[in-house]
N, C-alpha and C positions, 0 to 999 in steps of 0.2 A: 490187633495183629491182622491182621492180615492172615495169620493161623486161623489162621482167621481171619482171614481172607480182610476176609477183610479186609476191620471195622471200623467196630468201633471205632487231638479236640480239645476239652473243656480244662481253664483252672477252675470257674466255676459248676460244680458237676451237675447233670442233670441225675435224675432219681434215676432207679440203677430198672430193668425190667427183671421179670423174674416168672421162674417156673411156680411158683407158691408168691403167697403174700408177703412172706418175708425171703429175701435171697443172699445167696452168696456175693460175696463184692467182688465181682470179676471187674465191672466195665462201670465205666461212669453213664452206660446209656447202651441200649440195645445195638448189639452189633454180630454180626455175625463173625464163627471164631469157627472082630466076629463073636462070640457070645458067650453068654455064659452070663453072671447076674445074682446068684446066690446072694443071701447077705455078708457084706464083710467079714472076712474072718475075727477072732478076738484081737486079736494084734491091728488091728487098722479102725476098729469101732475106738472113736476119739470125743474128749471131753465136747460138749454140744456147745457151739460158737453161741455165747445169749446173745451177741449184738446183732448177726445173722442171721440163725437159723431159724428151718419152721419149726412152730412149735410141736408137731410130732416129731420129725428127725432132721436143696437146690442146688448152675448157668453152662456160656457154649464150650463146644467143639465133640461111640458109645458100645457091643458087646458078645460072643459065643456061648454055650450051655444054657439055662432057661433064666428068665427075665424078671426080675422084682415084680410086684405088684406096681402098679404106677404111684406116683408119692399123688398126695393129696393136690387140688389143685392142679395138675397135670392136663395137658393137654394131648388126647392122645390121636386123634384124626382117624379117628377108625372107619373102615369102610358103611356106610350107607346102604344097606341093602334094597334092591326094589324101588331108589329114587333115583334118577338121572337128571344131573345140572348140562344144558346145553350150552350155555354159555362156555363151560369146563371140557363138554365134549368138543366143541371147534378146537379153543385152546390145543386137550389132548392131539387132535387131529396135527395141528399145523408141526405142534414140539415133536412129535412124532417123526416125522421129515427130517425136522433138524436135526434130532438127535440120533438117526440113521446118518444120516448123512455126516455126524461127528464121528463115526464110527460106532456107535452102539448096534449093539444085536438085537434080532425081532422078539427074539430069546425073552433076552434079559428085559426088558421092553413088557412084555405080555406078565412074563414074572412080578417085575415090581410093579407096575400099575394095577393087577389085580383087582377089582374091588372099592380100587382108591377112590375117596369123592375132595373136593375142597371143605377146608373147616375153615367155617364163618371165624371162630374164635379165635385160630392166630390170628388172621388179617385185623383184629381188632388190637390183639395186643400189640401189632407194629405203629398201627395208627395211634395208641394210648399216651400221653403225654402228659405227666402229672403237671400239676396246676404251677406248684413251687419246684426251683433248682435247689441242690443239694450246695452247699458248700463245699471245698476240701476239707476242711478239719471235718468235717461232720463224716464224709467218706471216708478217711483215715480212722477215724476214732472206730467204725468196724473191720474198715480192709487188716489192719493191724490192731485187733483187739488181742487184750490177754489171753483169752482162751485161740484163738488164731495163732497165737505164737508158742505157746505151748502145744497144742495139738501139730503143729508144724518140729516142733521138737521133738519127740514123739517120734512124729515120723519120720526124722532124718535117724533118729536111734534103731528103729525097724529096720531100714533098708538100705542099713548102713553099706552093707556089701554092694548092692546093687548100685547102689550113689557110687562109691568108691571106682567101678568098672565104667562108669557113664562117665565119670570126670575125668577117669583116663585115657577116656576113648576122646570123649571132644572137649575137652579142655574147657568145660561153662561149671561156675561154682558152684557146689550142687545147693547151697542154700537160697540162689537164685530158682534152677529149677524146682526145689522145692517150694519157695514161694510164689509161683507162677501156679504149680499144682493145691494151692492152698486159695489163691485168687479165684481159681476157675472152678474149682469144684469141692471146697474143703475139704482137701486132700482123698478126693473121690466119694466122697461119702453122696455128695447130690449131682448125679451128674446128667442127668434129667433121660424123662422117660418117652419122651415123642417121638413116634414112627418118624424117619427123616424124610421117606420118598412122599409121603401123605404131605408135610411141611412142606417139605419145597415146591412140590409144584402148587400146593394154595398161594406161596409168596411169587410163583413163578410168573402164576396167571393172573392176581391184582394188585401185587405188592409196588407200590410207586420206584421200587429197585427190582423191577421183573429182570434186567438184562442181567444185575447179578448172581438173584436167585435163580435162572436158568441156566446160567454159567456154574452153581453151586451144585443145581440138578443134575447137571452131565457128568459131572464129576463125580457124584453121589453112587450115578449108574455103572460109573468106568469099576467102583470100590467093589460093587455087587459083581459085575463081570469077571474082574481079578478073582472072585472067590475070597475075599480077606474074610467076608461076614457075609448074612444073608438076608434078606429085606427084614425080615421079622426082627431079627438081635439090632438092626442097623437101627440103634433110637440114639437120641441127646435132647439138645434142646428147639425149643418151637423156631428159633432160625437157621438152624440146621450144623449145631458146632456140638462135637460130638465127643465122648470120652472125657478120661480123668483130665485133661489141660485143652478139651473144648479144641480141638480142632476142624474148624470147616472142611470139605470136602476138597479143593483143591489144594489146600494146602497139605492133606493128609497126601494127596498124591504125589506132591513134591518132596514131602521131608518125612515122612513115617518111615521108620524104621521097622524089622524085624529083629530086634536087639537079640533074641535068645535062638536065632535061628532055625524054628519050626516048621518057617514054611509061611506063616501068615504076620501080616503088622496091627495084634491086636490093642488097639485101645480101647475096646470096650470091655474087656475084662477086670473081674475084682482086682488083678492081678495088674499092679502098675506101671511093670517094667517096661512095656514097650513107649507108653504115653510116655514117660518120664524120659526114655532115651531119645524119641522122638521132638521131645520140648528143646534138651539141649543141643539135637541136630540142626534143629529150628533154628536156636540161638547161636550156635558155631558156623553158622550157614550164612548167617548176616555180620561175624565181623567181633565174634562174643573176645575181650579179655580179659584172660584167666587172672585173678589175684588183681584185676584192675579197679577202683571203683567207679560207681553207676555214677555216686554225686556225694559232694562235702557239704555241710552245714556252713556256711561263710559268716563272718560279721562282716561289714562294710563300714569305712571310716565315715561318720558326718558330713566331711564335702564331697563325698560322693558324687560324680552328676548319675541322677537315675535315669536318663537317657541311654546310658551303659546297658539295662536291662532288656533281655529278650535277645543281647547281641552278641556275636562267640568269638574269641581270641586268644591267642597262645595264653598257657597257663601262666608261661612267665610274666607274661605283659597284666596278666590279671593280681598279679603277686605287685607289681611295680603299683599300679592305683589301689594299692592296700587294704584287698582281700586278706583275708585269714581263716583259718577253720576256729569255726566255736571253742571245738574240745582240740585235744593236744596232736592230734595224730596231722603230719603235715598233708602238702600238697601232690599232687602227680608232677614231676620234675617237669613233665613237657606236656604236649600234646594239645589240642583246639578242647575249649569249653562254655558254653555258656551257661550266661546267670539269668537266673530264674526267679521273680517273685511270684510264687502262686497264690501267695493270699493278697497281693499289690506290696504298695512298701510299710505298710504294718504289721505283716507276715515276716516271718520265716525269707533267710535270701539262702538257694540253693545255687554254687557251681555245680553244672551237669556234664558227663564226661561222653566219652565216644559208647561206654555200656549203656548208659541212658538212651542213647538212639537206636540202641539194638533191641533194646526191651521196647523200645515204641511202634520196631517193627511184626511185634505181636500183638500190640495194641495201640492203636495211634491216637494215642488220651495224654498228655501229659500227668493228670491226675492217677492216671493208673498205671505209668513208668515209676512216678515216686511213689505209688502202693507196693509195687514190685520190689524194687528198691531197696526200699525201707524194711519190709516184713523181713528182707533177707538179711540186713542188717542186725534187727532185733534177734534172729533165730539163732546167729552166731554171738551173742550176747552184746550187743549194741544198745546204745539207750535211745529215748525218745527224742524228740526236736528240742532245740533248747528256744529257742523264739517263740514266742507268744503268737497265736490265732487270733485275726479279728473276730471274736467268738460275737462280739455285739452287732456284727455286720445282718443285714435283714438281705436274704436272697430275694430277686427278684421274681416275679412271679409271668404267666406267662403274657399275659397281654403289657406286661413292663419292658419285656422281653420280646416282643414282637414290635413294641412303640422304639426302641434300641433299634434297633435293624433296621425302622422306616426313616429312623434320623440317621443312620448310617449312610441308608442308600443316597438319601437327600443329599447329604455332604459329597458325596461321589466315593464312597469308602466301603461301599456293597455293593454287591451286584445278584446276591444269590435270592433264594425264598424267602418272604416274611412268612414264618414256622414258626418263630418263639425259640427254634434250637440252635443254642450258642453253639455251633462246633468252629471246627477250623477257622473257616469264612467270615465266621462274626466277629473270631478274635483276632484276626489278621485285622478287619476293617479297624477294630476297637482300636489294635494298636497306632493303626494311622491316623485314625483320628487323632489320639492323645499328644500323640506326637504333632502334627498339624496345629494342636492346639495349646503347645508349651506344659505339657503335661507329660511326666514317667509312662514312657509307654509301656508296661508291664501289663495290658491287656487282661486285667483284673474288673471285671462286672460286677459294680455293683449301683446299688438306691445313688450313691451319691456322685459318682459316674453318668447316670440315667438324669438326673439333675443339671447335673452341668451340661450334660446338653440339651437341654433343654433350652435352660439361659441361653446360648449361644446359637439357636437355629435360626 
């Protein structure tokens, strides 16, 4: 999203980043997305996700009253006493300027820098890029694990009133919000503990996306200026996406709600109502419909041409070259959709609807529209894919993944960083290539993909 501002791309996923060693399935890759803090009440402490969670009890977009301990693994950017980074001190200097001149106060300014130093350790976690890509089946098999959908169950049973008043006010089904709240922070339980003003301005001042972590900065300050929360409760995670549905700081400006009318739009409380009604404002904001679906499970007849893929058209005309849903429930009478193979054409073939775009604008992953999706499927008692995962497929690794990109560019079908990170750019080239090259463009990376052009360079 962009809720994150975002961020967060990939059918083949990258490894996901994380406040702990093992994380919540927000994002298929690091993206960026007042108090109080107690431990969850008994009603909200939820069966432990095993495919997830850390092993004592994690991701973005945090809180009023007093603060958890920091979880394990936590990054907390705590001021430095007695050392001065001068590199940090010009930085401060010049952001200082701007961000008076964005309108911040010397106030608020003096307040939240305090003390602040840069932490080496986030700028490493941005830079951290695991060796191997994640596949989707492999991302799904936790975004949508059994304990995730039960604990998601759970939750829709808790806060049934409160769901019931959010779905009447913006019209988004709450077992979407719900599993948007189960993506980002397993249903609040992780919703991470890093000071934000300490995090952003480390990512502000070396992060290779400084313009947008400065942009996330101001935003960060405008939050503390309002009075919503105050530097101390204002934690989430080390990119700066905060509370139970991980919302980045500009975004919180745009769509946060004060659903219970208090006075403040907290999402950092145990207390989930305002994140929750905040998530649906999000998704009513971009186009959400009610009762509509995100996407069908399709079969596709044999002569298919899979040149079709990737490409969007009335539903009827999808219905004429003989699509059909797996299971019994039909199609959307009307409307633009397109077809999607996320695992190529060995996979699963998904028609995607106008909700599917709406959920991407919270997160711009293909991989984690159908996490969203899907959990919210499973939560209102839907079942699993019925299509087989190329489960034998070997992801590629990162110098496979960077040698991809260099043949990209060669062909004239790239033009971004050799990074090794499939996002957008690589799968847009991917597709052109394939395409280019008499091959299903369904921008599916993989060994034998990486092969074939090989041969052909």
């Amino acid at each position: 999203m962009q809720l994150r501002a975002g961020l967060i791309w990939l059918f083949t996923i990258l490894a996901m980043t994380a406040e702990s060693a093992a994380s919540v399935e927000r994002s298929p890759f690091p993206q960026p997305r007042p108090t109080g803090g107690e431990a969850p009440p008994p009603q909200t402490r939820l069966v432990q996700d095993s495919a997830t969670a850390p092993a004592r009890s994690r991701h973005p977009q945090a809180r009023p009253q007093g603060l958890r301990a920091p979880q394990a693994g936590t990054v907390t950017a705590t001021p430095r006493a007695g050392r001065r980074d001068p590199q940090f001190d010009r930085w401060l200097a010049g952001f200082r300027r701007r961000a008076l001149n964005a309108g911040i106060r010397a106030r608020t300014l003096d307040t939240a820098f305090a003390g602040v130093s840069p932490d080496p350790d986030i700028l490493q976690r941005e830079a951290h890029q695991p060796e191997f890509s994640r596949p989707i089946w492999a991302y799904l098999d936790s975004a949508v694990s059994r304990s995730r959908i039960e604990n998601g169950q759970r939750a829709l049973r808790e806060n049934r009133r409160v769901l019931d008043e959010i779905e009447a006010r913006y019209g988004v089904d709450r077992e979407v919000v719900v599993a948007v709240w189960g993506m980002e922070s397993a249903y609040g339980t992780l919703r991470g503990q890093t000071p934000i003003i300490p995090a952003l301005a480390t990512l502000a001042m070396g992060s290779r996306r400084s313009d947008f972590y400065e942009q996330q900065l101001i935003g960060a300050l405008r939050i503390l200026q309002s009075g919503d929360v105050d530097a101390r409760h204002m934690t989430g995670s080390w990119a700066g996406a905060m509370g139970h549905t991980q919302f980045i700081p500009t975004s919180y400006l745009a769509y946060a709600v004060d659903f219970r009318g208090d006075g403040v739009r907290d999402i950092w409380s145990d207390d989930p109502t305002d994140s929750l009604a905040s998530t649906a404002a999000y998704l009513a904001s971009h186009g959400w419909q009610r009762g509509q679906p995100w996407g069908v499970e399709v079969q596709v007849p044999r002569d298919f041409n899979p040149r079709l893929a990737n490409t969007s058209r009335d539903v009827a005309e999808w219905r004429r070259l003989g699509l059909r849903p797996v299971r019994g429930s039909d199609l959307p009478r009307s409307g633009e959709a397109t077809l999607l193979f996320p695992a190529g054409a060995r996979g699963p073939a998904i028609l995607t609807f106008r909700n599917f775009r709406v959920i991407k604008r919270y997160n711009n992953a293909d991989a984690y529209a159908i996490a969203v999706g899907h959990l919210a499927d499973r939560l209102r008692g839907g079942r699993a894919f019925v299509g087989d995962w190329p489960r034998d497929d070997r992801p590629l690794n990162r110098a496979e993944r960077e040698e991809l990109q260099r043949l990209l560019a060669r062909a004239g079908h790239y033009s971004g960083t050799i990074d090794g990170r499939v996002g957008q750019g690589t799968l847009a080239g991917v597709r052109d290539w394939q395409a280019a090259n008499g091959m299903p463009p369904d921008g599916y990376v993989s060994l034998a993909l990486l092969d074939a052009m090989r041969r052909r360079r």
